[in-house]
N, C-alpha and C positions, 0 to 999 in steps of 0.2 A: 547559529542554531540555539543561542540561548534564550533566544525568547518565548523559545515551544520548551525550555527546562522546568517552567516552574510548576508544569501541570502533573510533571515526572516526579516532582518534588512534595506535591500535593499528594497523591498516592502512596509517595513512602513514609507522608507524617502519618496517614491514618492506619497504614500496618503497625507501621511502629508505636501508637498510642499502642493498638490492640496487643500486639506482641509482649509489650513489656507491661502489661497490663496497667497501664496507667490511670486513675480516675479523674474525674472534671475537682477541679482547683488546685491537683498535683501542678509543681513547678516543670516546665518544658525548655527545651534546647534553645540554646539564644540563635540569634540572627547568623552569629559570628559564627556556630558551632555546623549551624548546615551549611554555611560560605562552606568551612572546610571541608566537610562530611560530602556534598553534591560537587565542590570545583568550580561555582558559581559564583556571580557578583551579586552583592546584596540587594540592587534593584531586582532581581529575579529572585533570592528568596520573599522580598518583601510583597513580590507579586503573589508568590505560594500562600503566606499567611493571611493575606487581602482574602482571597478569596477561602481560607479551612476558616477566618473569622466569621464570614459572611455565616458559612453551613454551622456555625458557633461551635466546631470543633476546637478552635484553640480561641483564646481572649487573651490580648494586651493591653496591660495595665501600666499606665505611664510612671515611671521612677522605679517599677517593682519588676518587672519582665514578663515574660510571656509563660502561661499557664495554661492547662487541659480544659476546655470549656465541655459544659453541659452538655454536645450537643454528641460526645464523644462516649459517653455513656448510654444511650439510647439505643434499643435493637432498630435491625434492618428496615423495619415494617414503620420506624417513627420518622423515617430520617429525610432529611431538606424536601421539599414539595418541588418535583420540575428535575429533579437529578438525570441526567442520562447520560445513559452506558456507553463509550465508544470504543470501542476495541479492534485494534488494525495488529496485522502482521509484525509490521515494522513501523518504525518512526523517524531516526537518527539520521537519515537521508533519501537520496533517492527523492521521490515525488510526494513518500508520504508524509510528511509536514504541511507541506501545501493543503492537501484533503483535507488533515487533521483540522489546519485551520479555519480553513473554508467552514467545516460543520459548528467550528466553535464559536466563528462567529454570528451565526445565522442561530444557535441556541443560545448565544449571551443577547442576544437584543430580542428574544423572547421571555428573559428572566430565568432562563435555566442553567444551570450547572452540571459542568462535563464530569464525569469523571473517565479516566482513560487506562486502557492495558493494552500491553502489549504482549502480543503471542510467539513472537519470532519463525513462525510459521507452523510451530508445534501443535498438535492439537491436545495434548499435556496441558498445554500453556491456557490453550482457548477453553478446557475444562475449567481449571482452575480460574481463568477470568471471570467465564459466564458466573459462576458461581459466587463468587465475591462480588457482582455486578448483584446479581439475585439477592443475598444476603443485606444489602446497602438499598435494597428495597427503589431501586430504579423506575422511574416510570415509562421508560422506553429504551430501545439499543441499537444503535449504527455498528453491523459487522462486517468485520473484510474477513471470509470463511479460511480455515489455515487447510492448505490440501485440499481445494474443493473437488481435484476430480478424481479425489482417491474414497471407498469409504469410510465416516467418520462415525465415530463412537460416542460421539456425545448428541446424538439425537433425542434421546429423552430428557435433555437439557431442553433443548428448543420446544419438543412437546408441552414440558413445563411451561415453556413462557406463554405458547398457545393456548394453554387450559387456562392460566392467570391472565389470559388478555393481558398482555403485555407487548404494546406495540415491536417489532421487529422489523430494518431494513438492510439489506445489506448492501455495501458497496464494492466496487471490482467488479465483483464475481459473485454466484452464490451456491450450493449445493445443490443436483440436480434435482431430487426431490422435494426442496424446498418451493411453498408456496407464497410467502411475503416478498415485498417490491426489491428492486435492485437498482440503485444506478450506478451506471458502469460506461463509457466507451464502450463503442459497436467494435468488438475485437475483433469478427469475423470481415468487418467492412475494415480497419486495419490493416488485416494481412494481407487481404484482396487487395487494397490503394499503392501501399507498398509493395508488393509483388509487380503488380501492374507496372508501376514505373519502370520497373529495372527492366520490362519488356518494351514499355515505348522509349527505353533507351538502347536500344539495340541487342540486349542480354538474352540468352534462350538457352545455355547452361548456367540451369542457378539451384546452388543449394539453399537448406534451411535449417536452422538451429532452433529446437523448440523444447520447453520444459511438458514434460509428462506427467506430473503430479497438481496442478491447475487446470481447472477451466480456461482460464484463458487462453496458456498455452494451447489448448484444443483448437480451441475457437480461431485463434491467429494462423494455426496450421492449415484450417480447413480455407479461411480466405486465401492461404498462400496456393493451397492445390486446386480452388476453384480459377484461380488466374493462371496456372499453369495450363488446364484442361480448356480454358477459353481460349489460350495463346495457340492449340494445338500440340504441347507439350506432352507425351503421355509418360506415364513410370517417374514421376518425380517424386514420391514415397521412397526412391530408392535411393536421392540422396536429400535425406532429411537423419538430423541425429537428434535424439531426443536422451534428454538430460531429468536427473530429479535433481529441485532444489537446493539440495543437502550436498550434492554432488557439483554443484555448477564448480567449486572451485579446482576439486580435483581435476576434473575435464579440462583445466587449461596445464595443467603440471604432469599427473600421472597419465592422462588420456590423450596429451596430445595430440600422440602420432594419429590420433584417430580421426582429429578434425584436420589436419593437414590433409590424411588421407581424403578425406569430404570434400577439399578444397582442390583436391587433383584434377584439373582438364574444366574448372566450372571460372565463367568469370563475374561473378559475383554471390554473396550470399543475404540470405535474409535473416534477420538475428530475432530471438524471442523480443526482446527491452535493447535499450539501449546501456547495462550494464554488462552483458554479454556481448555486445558491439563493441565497447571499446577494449574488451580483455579478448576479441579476437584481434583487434589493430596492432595490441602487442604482441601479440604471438606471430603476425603477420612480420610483424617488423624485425623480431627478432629471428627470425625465420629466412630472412631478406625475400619476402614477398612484398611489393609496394602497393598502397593502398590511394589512390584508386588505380592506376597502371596496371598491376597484376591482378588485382581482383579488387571490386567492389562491394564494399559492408554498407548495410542500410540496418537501423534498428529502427524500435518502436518503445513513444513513450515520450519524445522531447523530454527528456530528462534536464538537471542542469550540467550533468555531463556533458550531453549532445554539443552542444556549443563551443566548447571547452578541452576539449580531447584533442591530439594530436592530429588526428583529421577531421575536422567537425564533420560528423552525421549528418545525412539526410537520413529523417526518421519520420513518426506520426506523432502531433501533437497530441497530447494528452489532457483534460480538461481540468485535471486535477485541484483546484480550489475551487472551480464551479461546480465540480462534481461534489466534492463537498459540501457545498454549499446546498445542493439539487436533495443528497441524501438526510439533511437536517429538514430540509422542508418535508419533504416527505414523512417525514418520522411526525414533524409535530401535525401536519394534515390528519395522520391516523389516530395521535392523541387527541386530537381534536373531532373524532368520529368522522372523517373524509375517508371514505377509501378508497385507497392507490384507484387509477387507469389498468395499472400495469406497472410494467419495469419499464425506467427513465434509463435509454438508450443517447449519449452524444454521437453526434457524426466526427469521423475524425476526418484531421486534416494535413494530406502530406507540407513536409518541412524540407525544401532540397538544401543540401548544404555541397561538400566536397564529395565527399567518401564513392559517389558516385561516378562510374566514369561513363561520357556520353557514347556509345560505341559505334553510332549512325555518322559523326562527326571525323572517326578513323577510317569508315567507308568512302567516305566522299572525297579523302584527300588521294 
């Protein structure tokens, strides 16, 4: 992961001029000081300073060290031509590195510069970013919304960006009454793909595990109930357990009994992602339910878990780099005065692994 460090590392020099109030040709942290300080190899802070030199927030000067450049001094409204705002949820794993990438690299071969925050799902968090995005005088912004399907309090945020024409796309997900483009995986086609299979594989007790505070999670729910009502399945709302965010870890610890209970008389389940996929495998296993023999988990997400997990997944791939990629274009299309079609929809695409058991193949013997 270190080599998505140093863009983490780029955003905590520019707090930290601003915090300690530093001015341009103040003497700044050696090389060696952020090694310690981030945990990182100095090829990655040397990447961080590459690029604060570029925007002439810092300048190194050869035999004298590194000093507050000019560029550190300048209000919001002066600052690098091309800068854009990326702000995702998460970063540290999971899929979102890949995204990240993906966008970063389709705005560095346009000559622009990222800058990046991260929300952790908070919408505290996504205040405070937009706003230090704002202030840094941004000419565009890639968002992954925190809590899209709950309401959010920082709408006169986005109004502002709207009035300032300030291009806006967001990725994932977006808020429902949001009007800027989105690309995302088709989640609703998802849950449907996945649901589907566990039917053409002989399944017709199937529960579902879905987060309550996303869109997506919505959207995954609805493909999973549209495959049930196609299969002839009715009442499958009833076992479906819906989770917040916040909450996913307790539900494997203090909630158990709950989902075991959800798991009573069904032989498979459907999982929000595939990070809830495999923290049911353990609970499975340590439960002595076998997986796929006793029940069958499927997630969604191709994560780099999926492969890797104690039963590998069958799940949905995720486009995650291209998506990134898809939402960078997008973004400079509208800097560019192009406006969106619409929202850039990928198809996804089931991934059969183990986790599934074929249950047409127990018939026939």
């Amino acid at each position: 992961m270190e080599n998505y460090k140093y863009l983490m590392i780029v955003e905590w020099v520019r707090k930290y001029i601003k915090e300690k109030g530093l001015r341009p040709k103040d003497r700044f942290l050696t090389e060696k000081q952020l090694c310690d300080i981030h945990g990182v190899s100095r090829q990655t802070v040397r990447q961080a300073l590459m690029l604060l030199e570029s925007d002439d927030i810092i300048m190194r000067v050869r035999g004298s060290g590194t000093f507050v450049g000019s560029g550190a001094g300048r209000s919001g409204q002066n600052t690098v031509k091309g800068s854009i705002g990326v702000i995702s949820t998460y970063f540290s794993d999971y899929i979102f590195p890949h995204i990240v990438t993906g966008a970063e690299s389709v705005l560095g071969a346009a000559g622009s510069t990222m800058q990046l925050a991260i929300t952790h799902n908070q919408v505290a968090e996504e205040y405070q970013a937009l706003c230090s995005m704002l202030a840094n005088g941004v000419q565009g912004l890639i968002v992954e919304p925190s809590k899209s399907a709950l309401p959010n309090p920082n709408m006169e945020l986005y109004a502002r960006l709207k009035h300032e024409n300030i291009p806006l796309v967001f990725f994932n997900a977006k808020y429902p009454w949001a009007d800027q483009p989105c690309a995302a995986m088709d989640d609703h086609a998802a849950g449907r793909i996945v649901t589907d299979h566990l039917f053409d594989c002989g399944h017709t007790e199937i529960a579902g595990i879905f987060a309550l505070d996303d869109i997506q999670g919505h959207k995954r729910y609805s493909g999973f109930m549209d495959s049930c009502l196609a299969h002839g399945v009715k009442g499958s709302e009833n076992n479906v357990l819906w989770y917040a965010t916040a909450e996913r870890t307790d539900m494997f610890t203090n909630s158990a009994d709950k989902l075991l209970e959800l798991l009573r008389g069904k032989t498979a389940v459907v999982c929000y992602n595939d990070m809830i996929a495999v923290k049911l495998l353990r609970l499975c296993r340590e439960n002595g339910l076998r997986v796929p023999d006793d029940i069958s988990v499927a997630g969604i997400d191709d994560s780099q878990y999926a492969s890797i997990c104690e039963v590998p997944l069958t799940t949905v791939h995720h486009p995650q780099k291209k998506l990134g990629e898809a939402a960078a274009k997008l973004l400079l299309d509208m800097i560019d005065g192009i406006t969106p079609a619409g929202d850039l929809l990928f198809t996804p695409e089931l991934v059969v692994r183990d986790s599934v058991k074929d249950m047409r193949m127990r018939e026939e013997k």
